[in-house]
C-alpha positions in Angstrom: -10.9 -14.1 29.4 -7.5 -13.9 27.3 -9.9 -13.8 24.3 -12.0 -10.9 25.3 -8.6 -8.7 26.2 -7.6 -9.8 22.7 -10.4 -8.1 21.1 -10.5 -5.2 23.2 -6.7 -4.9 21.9 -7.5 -5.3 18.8 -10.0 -2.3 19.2 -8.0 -0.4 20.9 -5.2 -0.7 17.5 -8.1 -0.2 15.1 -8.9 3.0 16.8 -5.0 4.3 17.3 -4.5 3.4 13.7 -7.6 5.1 12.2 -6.7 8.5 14.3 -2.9 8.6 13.4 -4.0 7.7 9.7 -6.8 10.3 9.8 -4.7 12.9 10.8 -2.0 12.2 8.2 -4.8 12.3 5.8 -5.7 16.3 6.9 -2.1 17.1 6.0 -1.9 15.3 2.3 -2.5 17.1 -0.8 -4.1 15.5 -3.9 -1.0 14.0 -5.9 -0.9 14.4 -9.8 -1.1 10.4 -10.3 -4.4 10.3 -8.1 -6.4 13.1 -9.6 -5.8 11.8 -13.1 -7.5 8.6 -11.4 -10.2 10.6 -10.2 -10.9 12.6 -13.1 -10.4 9.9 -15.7 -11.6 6.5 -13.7 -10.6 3.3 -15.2 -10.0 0.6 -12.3 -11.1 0.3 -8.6 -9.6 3.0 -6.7 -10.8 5.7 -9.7 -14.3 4.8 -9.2 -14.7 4.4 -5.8 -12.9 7.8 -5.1 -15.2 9.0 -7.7 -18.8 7.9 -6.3 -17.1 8.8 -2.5 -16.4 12.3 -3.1 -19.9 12.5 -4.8 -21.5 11.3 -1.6 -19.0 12.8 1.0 -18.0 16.4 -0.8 -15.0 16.8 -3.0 -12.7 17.1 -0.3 -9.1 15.7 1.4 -11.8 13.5 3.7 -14.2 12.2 0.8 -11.5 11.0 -1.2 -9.9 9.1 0.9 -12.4 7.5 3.6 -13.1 4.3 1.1 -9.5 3.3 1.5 -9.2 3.9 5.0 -12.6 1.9 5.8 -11.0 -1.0 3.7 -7.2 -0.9 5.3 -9.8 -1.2 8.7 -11.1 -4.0 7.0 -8.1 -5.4 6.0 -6.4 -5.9 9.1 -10.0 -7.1 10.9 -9.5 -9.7 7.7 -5.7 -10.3 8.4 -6.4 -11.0 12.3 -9.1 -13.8 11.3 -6.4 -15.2 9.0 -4.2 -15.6 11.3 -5.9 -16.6 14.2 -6.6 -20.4 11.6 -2.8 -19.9 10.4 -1.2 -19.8 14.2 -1.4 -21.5 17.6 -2.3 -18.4 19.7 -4.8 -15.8 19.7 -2.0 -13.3 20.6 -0.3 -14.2 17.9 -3.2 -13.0 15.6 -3.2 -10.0 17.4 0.8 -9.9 16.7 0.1 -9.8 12.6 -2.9 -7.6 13.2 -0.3 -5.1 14.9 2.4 -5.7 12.2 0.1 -5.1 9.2 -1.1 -2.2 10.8 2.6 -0.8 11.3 3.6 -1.3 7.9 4.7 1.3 5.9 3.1 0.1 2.8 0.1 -0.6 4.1 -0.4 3.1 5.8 0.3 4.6 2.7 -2.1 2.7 1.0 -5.0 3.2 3.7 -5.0 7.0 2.6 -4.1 7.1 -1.3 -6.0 6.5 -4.6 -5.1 3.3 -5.6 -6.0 -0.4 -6.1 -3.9 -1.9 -3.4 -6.2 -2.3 -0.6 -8.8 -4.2 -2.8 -6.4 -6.3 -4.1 -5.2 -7.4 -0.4 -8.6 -7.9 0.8 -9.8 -10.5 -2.1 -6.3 -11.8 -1.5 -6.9 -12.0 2.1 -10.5 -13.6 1.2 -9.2 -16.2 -0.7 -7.3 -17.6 1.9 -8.8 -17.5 4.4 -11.8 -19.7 2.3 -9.1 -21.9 1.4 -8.1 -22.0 5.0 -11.5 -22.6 6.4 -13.5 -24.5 3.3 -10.4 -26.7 1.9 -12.0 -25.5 -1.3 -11.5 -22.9 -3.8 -13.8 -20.0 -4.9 -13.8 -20.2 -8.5 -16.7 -17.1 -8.5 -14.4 -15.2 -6.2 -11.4 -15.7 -8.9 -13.7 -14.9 -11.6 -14.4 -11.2 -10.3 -10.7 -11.3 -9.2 -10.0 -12.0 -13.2 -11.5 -8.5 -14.0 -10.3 -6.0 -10.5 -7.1 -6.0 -11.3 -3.8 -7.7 -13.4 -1.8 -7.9 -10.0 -4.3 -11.0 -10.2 -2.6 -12.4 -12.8 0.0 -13.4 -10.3 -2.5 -15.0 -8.3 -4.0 -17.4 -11.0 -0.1 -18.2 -11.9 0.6 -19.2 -7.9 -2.9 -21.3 -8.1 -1.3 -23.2 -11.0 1.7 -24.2 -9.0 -0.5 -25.1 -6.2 -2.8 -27.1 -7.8 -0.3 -29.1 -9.7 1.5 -30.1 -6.2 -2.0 -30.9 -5.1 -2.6 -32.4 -8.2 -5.7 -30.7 -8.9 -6.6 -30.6 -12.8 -9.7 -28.4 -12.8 -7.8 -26.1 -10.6 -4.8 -25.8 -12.9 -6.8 -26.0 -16.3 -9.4 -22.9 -14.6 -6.5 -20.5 -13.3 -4.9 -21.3 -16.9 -7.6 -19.5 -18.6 -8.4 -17.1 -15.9 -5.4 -16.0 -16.3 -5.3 -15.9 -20.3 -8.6 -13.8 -19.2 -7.1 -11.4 -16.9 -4.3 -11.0 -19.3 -6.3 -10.3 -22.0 -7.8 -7.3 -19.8 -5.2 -5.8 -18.3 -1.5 -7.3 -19.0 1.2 -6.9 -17.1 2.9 -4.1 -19.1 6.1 -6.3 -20.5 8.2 -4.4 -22.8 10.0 -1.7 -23.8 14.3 -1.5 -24.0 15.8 -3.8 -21.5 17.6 -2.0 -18.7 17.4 -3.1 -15.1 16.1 -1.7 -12.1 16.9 -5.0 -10.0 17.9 -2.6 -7.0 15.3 0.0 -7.7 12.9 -2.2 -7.1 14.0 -3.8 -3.9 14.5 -0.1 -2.3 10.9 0.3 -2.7 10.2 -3.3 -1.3 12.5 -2.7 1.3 10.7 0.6 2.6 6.8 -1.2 2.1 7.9 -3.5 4.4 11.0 -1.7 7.0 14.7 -3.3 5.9 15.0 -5.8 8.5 11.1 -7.0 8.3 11.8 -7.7 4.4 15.0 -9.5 4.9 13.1 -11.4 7.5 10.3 -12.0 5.0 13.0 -13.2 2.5 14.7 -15.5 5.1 10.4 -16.9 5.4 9.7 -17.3 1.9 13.2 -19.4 1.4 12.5 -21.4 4.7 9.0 -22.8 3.7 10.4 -23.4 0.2 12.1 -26.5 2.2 9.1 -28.1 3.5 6.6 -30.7 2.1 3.4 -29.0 1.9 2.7 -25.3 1.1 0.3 -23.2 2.2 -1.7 -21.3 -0.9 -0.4 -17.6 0.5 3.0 -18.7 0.1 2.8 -20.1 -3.4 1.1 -16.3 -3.9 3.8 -14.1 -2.0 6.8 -16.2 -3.6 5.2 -16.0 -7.3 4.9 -12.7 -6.7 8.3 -11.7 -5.6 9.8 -13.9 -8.3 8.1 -12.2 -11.1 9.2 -8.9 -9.4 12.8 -10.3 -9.4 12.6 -11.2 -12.5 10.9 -8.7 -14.5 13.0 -6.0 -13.0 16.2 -7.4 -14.2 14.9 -5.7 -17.8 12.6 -2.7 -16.9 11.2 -0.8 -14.1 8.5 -2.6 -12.7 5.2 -1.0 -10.7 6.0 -2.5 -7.0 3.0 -0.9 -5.4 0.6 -3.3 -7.7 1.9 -6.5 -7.0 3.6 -5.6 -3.7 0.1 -6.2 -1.9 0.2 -9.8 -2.6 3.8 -10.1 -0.5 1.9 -8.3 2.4 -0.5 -11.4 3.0 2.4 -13.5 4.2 2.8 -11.6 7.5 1.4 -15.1 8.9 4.1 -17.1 7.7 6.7 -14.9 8.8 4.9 -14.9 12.6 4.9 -18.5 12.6 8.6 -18.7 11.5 9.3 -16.6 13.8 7.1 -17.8 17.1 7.8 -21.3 16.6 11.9 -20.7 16.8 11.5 -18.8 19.8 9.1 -20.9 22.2 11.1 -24.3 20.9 14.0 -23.0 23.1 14.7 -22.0 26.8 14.0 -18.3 28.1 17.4 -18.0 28.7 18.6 -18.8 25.0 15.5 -16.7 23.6 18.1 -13.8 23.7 19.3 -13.9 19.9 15.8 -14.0 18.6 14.7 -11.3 20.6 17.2 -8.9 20.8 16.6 -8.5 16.1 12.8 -8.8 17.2 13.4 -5.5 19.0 15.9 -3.8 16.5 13.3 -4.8 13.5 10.5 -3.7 15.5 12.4 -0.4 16.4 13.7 0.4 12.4 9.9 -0.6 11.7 8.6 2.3 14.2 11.1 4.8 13.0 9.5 4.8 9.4 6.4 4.5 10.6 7.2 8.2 12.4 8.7 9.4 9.4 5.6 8.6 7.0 3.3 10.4 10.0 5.2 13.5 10.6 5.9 14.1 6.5 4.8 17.6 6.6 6.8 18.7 9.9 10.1 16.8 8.0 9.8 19.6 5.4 10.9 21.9 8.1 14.4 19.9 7.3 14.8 20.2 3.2 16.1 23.3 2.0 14.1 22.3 -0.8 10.7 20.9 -0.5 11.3 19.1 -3.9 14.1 17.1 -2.4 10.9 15.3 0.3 10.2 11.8 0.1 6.3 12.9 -0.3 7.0 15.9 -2.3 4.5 14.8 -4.6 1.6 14.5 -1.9 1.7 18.0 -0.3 1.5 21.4 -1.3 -1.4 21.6 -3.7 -3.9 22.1 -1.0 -2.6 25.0 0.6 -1.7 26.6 -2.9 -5.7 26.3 -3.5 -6.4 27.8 -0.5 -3.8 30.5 -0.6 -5.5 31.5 -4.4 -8.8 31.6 -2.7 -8.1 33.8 -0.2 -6.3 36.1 -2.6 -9.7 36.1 -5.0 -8.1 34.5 -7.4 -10.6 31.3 -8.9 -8.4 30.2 -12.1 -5.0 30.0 -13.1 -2.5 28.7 -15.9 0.3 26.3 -15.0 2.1 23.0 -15.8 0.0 20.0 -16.6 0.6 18.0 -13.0 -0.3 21.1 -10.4 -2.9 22.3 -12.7 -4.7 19.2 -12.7 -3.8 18.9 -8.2 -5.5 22.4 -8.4 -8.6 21.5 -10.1 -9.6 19.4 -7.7 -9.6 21.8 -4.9 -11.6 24.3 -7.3 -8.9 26.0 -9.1 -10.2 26.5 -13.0 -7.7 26.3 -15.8 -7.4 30.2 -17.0 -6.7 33.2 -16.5 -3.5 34.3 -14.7 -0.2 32.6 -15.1 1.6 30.4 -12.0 4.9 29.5 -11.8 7.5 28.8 -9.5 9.9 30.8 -11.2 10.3 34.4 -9.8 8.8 37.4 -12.1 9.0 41.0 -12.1 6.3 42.5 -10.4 4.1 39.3 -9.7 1.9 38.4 -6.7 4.1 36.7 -4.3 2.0 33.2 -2.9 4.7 31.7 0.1 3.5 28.3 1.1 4.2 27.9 4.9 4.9 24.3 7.1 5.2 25.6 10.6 5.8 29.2 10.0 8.6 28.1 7.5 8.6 29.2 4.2 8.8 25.6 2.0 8.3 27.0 -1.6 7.2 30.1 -3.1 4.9 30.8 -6.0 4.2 33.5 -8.2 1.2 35.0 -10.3 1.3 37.0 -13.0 
């Protein structure tokens, strides 16, 4: 019985989730750094936004369904987890819920980008390592050539097999990952200057600030004990080359913040097991952060869903968060409906516009007022967000 209302609540979050997630996706505009994926593929999410739009229509929808189907897919993969990682089957339904309320993983359901493949073969790994006590060496051979947040991956399966004391292990992720580098490295270079902080703001909002100081308080907690599971050797490599790496240059947190996501688990078994060791009546200083975290978490979570009414707020719309995700689309349309098929402008809205059938040519567009131009307004809720001219 508690198993069967489980799964119908697990249902019933899949199908909240996908219609709060598909309605954010009707309000997004291409942004410059996914239709350069899309018209110039070269790793997952190129070519699977690619082939999708050539079966769905080159449209908002088509572009983004693959990533939605897969964050779906993730969080069926993160409940299975889960449910081997922690004592009840609510629980699993706990991390299901979490890892569908995290602002990271939301904004990754809907855009162009590698991260929700590289949390599901993440996800995959473990939970054959969970089930099989073995590892996949064909699943980290495809993983070698998906993506270099792998790289990571192949470092925390050195550290695991040598506590193990697994030699093939070790010797195998030594030269997947001399493969993986050889692909893809990680991009180290440059003049040192660090973005130490940077980097940590945009961890803090993938996660919510309490949940990642939580996560933080985790990672140092099962650093203490005897064994380690495999997802913690991967979410602590990962945030120490993160740490690391940005003490000299900026680092790309959305590609290796993925691998930090898989350890929702460990944080609900921190937190689980501290609570139910102690009386109801002393439960009150675990709870009472529960319910502020959970809280901050729900806050963002509105934020990132009601992007375009926020814009209603910004005296400029350049000054929004998500600036770089709206606008296009109702510029397109707005040209359209004016007769106007092709237009000359700066290199990152004239490549937004061409996906939404706006040819390079023709007049002039700017945002920059002009005698005797053809006034375009874009509107959010009868308000007037930015104005642009043709001439």
């Amino acid at each position: 019985m508690e198993q069967t209302r489980n799964y119908f609540w697990l249902f019933a979050l899949f199908c909240l989730s996908c219609c709060a997630l598909l309605w954010l996706s009707s309000t997004l505009s291409i942004s410059y750094d996914e239709a350069q994926d899309f018209f110039n593929p070269h790793d997952f999410g190129g070519f699977v936004s690619y082939f999708s739009v050539r079966l769905f229509g080159q449209n908002d929808w088509g572009l983004r369904l693959p990533f939605l189907l897969l964050h779906l897919w993730n969080a069926l993969l993160m409940f299975y987890f889960a449910k081997g990682f922690l004592k009840r089957p609510s629980d699993a339904l706990f991390c299901a819920l979490l890892f569908l309320l995290l602002p990271g993983t939301n904004a990754a359901a809907l855009l162009v980008s590698n991260s929700g493949i590289i949390i599901f073969l993440t996800l995959v790994l473990c939970v054959w390592v969970q089930k099989n006590g073995t590892i996949p060496y064909v699943l980290l051979f495809v993983m070698a050539f998906v993506d270099k947040s792998f790289a990571l991956v192949f470092v925390a399966l050195i550290f695991y097999g040598i506590e193990r004391k697994e030699t093939p292990l070790i010797f195998s992720s030594l030269g997947l990952f001399a493969l993986n580098m050889y692909f893809f490295g990680l991009g180290i270079g440059g003049h040192p200057s660090g973005y130490f902080l940077d980097s940590n703001g945009h961890l803090l909002l993938i996660f919510s600030p309490l949940l990642f100081l939580y996560f933080l308080y985790t990672i140092y907690r099962y650093f203490n004990q005897n064994k380690r599971p495999l997802v913690w050797y991967i979410a602590s490599t990962a945030l120490g080359f993160i740490w690391l790496l940005s003490l000299r240059q900026r680092v790309q947190t959305e590609s290796f913040a993925p691998l930090l996501i898989v350890a929702i688990p460990l944080m609900a078994n921190l937190y689980f097991s501290g609570l139910r060791v102690r009386l109801p009546q002393f439960r009150v200083r675990y709870t009472i952060p529960f319910l502020v975290a959970f809280l901050v978490l729900l806050v963002l979570n509105g934020m990132l869903f009601l992007s375009k009414p926020l814009f209603v707020f910004f005296p400029n719309a350049k000054e929004h968060f998500a600036s770089r995700h709206f606008v296009a689309k109702e510029l397109a349309q707005e040209l359209k409906s004016q007769g106007i098929k092709s237009v000359k402008t700066e290199n990152k809205m004239q490549k937004r516009l061409e996906f939404y059938g706006i040819a390079k040519g023709g007049l002039m567009l700017s945002e920059n007022p002009k005698q005797n131009a053809l006034r375009i307004p874009i509107r959010y809720y009868d308000k007037v967000i930015t104005t642009f001219y043709v001439y």
